[in-house]
C-alpha positions in Angstrom: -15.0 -1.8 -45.1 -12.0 -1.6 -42.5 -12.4 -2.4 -39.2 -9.1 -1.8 -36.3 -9.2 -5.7 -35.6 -6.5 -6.7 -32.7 -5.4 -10.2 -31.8 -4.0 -10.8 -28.7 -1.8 -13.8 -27.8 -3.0 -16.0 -24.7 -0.3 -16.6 -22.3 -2.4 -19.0 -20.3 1.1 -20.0 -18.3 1.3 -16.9 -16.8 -2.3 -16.6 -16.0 -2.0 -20.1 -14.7 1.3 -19.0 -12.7 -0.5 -15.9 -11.0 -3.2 -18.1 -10.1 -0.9 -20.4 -8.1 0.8 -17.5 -6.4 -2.2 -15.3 -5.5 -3.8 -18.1 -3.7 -0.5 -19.8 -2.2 -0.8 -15.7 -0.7 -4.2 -16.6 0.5 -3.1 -20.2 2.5 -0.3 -18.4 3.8 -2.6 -16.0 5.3 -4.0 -19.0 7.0 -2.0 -21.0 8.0 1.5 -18.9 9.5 -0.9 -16.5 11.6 -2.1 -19.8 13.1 0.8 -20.7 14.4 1.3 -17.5 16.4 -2.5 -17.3 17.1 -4.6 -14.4 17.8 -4.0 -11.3 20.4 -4.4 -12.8 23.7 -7.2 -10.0 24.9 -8.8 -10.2 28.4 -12.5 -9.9 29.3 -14.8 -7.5 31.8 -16.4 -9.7 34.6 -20.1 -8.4 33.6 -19.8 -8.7 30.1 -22.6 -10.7 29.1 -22.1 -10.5 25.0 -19.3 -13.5 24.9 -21.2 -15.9 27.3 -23.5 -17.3 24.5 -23.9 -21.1 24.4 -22.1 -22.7 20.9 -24.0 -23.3 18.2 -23.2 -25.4 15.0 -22.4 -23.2 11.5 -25.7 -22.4 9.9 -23.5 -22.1 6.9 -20.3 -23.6 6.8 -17.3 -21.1 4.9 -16.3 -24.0 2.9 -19.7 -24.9 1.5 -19.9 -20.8 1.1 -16.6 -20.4 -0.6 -17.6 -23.3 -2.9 -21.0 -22.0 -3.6 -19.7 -18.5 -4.9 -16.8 -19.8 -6.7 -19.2 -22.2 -8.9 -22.0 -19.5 -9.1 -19.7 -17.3 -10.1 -17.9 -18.8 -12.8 -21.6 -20.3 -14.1 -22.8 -17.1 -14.2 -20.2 -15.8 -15.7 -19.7 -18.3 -18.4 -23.3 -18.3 -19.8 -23.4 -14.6 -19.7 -20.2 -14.3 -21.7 -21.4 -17.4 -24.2 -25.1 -15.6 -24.3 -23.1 -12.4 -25.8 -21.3 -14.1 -28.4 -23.7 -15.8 -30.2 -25.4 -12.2 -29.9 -23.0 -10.1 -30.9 -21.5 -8.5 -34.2 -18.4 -11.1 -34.6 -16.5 -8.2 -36.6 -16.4 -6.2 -33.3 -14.7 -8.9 -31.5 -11.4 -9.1 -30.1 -9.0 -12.2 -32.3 -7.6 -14.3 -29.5 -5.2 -17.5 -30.0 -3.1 -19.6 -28.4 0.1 -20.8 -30.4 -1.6 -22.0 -33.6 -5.0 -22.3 -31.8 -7.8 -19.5 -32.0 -9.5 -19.1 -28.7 -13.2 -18.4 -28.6 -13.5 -14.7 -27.1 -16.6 -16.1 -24.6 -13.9 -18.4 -23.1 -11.3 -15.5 -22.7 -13.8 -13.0 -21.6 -14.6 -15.3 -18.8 -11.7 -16.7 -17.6 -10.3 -12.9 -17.5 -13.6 -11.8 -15.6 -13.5 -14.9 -13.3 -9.9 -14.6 -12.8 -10.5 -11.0 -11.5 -13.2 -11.9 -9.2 -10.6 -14.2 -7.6 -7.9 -11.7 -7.1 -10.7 -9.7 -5.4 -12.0 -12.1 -3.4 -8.1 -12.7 -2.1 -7.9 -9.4 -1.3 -11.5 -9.7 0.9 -9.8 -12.9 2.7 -6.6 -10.6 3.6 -8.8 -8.2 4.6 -11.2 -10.5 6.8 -7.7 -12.2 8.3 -5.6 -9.7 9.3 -7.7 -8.0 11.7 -9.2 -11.3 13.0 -5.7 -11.9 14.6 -4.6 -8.4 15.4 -7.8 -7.2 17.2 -8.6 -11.0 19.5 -11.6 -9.7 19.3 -13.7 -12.5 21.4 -16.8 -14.7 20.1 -20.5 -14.4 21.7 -19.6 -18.0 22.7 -16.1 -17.0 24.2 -16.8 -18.3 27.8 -18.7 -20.9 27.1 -15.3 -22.3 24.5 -12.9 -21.2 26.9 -14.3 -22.5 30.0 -11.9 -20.8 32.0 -10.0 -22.8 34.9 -10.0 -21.6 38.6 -7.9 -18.7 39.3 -8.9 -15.7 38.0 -11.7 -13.8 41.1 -13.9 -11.1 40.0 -14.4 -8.9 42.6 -15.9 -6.0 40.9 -18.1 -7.4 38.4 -16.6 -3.7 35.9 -13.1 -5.6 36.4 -11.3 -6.5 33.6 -10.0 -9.9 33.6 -6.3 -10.8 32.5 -4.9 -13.6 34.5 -7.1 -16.7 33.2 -6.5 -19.6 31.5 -8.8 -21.5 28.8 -9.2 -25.4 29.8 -6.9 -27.7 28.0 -8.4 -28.9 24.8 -9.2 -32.2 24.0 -8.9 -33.0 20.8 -8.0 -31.1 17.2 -11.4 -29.7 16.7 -11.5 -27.9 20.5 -8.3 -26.8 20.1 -8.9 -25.3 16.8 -12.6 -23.8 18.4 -10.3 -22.3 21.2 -8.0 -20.8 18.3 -11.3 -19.4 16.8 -13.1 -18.1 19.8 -10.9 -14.9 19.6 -11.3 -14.2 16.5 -14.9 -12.3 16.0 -13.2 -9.3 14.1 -14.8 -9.4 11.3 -17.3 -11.4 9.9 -15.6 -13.7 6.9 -19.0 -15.0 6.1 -20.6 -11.2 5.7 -17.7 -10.1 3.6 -17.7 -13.0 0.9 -20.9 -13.3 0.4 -21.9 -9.8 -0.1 -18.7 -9.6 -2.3 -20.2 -12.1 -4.5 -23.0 -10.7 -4.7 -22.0 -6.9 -5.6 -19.8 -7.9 -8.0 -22.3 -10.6 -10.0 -24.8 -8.0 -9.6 -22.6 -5.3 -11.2 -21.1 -7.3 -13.3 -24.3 -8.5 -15.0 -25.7 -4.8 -14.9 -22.6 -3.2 -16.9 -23.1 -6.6 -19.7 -26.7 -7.1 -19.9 -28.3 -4.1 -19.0 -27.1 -1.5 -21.9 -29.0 -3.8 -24.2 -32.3 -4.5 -22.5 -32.1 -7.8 -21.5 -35.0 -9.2 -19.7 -34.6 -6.2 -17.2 -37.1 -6.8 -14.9 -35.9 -10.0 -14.0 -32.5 -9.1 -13.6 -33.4 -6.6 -11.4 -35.3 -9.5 -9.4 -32.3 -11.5 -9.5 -29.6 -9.0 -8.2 -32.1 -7.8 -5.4 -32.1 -11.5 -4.6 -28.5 -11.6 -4.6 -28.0 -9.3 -1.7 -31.1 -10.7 -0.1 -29.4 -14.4 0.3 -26.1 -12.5 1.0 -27.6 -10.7 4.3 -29.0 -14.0 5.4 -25.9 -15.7 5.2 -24.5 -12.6 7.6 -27.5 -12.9 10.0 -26.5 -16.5 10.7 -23.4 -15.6 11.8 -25.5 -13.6 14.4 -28.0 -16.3 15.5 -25.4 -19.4 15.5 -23.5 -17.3 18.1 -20.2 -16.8 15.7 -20.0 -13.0 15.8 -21.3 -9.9 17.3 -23.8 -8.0 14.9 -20.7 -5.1 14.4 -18.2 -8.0 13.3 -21.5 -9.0 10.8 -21.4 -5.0 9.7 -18.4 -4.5 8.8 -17.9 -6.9 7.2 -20.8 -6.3 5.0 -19.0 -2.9 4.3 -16.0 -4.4 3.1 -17.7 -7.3 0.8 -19.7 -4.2 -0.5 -16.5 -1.9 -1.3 -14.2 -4.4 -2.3 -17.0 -5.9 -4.5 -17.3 -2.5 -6.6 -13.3 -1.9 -6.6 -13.3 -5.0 -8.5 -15.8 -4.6 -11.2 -15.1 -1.0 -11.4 -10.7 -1.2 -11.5 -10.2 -4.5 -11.7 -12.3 -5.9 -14.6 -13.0 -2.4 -16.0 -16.8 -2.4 -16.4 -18.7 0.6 -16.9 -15.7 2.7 -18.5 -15.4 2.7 -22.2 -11.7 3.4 -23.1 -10.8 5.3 -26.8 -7.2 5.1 -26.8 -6.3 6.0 -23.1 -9.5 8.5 -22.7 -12.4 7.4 -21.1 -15.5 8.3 -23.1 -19.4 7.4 -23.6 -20.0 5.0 -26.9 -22.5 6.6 -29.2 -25.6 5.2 -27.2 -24.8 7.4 -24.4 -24.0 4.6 -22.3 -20.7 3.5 -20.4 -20.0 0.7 -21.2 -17.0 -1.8 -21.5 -14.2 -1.5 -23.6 -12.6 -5.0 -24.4 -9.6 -5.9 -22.2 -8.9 -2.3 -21.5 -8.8 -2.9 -17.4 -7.7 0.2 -14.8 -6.5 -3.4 -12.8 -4.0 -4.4 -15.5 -2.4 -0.9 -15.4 -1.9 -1.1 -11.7 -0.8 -4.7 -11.7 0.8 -5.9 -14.7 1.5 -8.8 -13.3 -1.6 -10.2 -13.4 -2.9 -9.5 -16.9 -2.1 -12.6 -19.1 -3.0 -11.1 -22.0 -0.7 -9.0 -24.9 -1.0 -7.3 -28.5 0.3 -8.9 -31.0 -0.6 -7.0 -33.8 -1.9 -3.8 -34.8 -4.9 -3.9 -37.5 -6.5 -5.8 -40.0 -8.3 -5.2 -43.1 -11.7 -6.7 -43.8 
């Protein structure tokens, strides 16, 4: 019997590469904006939504950031491993590495998990950009910035320019000065629902088609989102953003979260040749390593064809 086997070479120096640039992007984004600091906006005398007290992080964005990258890759990796060991091994992909041959679980998920980081890079430019351009100002804005004699509100409709924020004391107040303009949007509302869309989809396009304990999978996706919209609300209640900044960025965890299962990693489209069709269960499904991403960015696929077929 012949089968159209493929084996693709690993260029895990160039995946490694990218991974080093598209996150040396992401620290950039941090830490040169930072130096120029956000839009310097003014306030209205009676505006009562930035003179919240401050409130300690519910959920801190490190301990978030961390959370979702291990989940991620966990869920990921025992996912990938669970379809192995339950899959035809003639179907599969040959991958090596020099002399070595790679394990396709391994490549599956360090493509997958490598795609859900160039994602979630493009969900911190999107969260940091406007953060800076918009100064939009914290619940607790008044209550950070203290502001010194000066300014007089005569009409209590005025809209305050000419004030200045107390001199900070030490690293920490000076960087909760920096951060008090910056409401616009929520970072902790986008990443997490992010995560969540795109483990959620991800495990419906690889485990659904087949039947696999579907009523708890369902349970555990709903549950997803669930924890995701906590993590927003906090944001509300600890005083750190205004329950717009909360909504959109919910919006843009959501969209960027399906752009990257759908044209990043590829799921849900089968791919005969450069035609998208349905397999012969009626089902889209996903076609290995084909990705709408890799098209778009060649760049970041680490993966090539190194020969054509192979007789069994």
């Amino acid at each position: 019997m012949s089968f159209n086997m493929r084996t693709r070479e690993l260029s895990i120096g160039a995946g490694v590469l990218n991974f080093v640039i598209l996150y040396a992007i992401a620290i950039l984004l941090f830490v040169v904006p930072e130096k120029i600091g956000p839009y310097q906006r003014g306030f209205y005398c009676d505006d009562e939504s930035i003179r919240f007290e401050t409130k300690p992080n519910t959920v801190l964005i490190k301990d978030l950031f961390i959370a979702t990258f291990l989940l991620s890759f966990l869920i990921i990796f025992l996912c990938e491993l669970f379809l192995y060991f339950n899959h035809d091994s003639n179907a599969q992909t040959h991958y090596k590495w020099f002399n070595f041959r790679m394990p396709s679980f391994l490549v599956q998920t360090g493509k997958f998990y490598g795609y859900y980081h160039a994602g979630f890079v493009m969900v911190v430019v999107l969260t940091q950009i406007p953060k800076y351009i918009v100064g939009r100002m914290r619940p607790h804005f008044m209550d950070v910035c203290r502001p010194t004699p000066g300014y007089v509100c005569m009409n209590p409709h005025e809209y305050v320019t000419n004030y200045t924020c107390i001199e900070p004391t030490d690293y920490k107040h000076a960087h909760y000065l920096l951060e008090a303009r910056m409401s616009f949007f929520s970072g902790h509302a986008a990443a997490s629902l992010y995560f969540a869309v795109v483990i959620s989809l991800y495990l419906q396009s690889r485990l659904a088609a087949r039947d696999i304990y579907w009523g708890h999978l369902q349970k555990f996706q709903i549950s997803l989102v669930i924890i995701a919209i906590l993590i927003s609300y906090t944001r509300i209640m600890d005083n750190f953003h205004h329950p717009s900044d909360v909504v959109v960025g919910l919006v843009c965890g959501a969209i960027m979260g399906y752009l990257t299962v759908k044209h990043a990693m590829g799921l849900f489209i089968y791919k005969d040749g450069h035609i998208a069709v349905k397999n012969p269960e009626g089902m889209k499904t996903f076609a290995n390593f084909v990705a709408e991403f890799g098209i778009l960015f060649p760049e970041f696929c680490f993966l090539k064809i190194i020969t054509g077929s192979k007789d069994d």
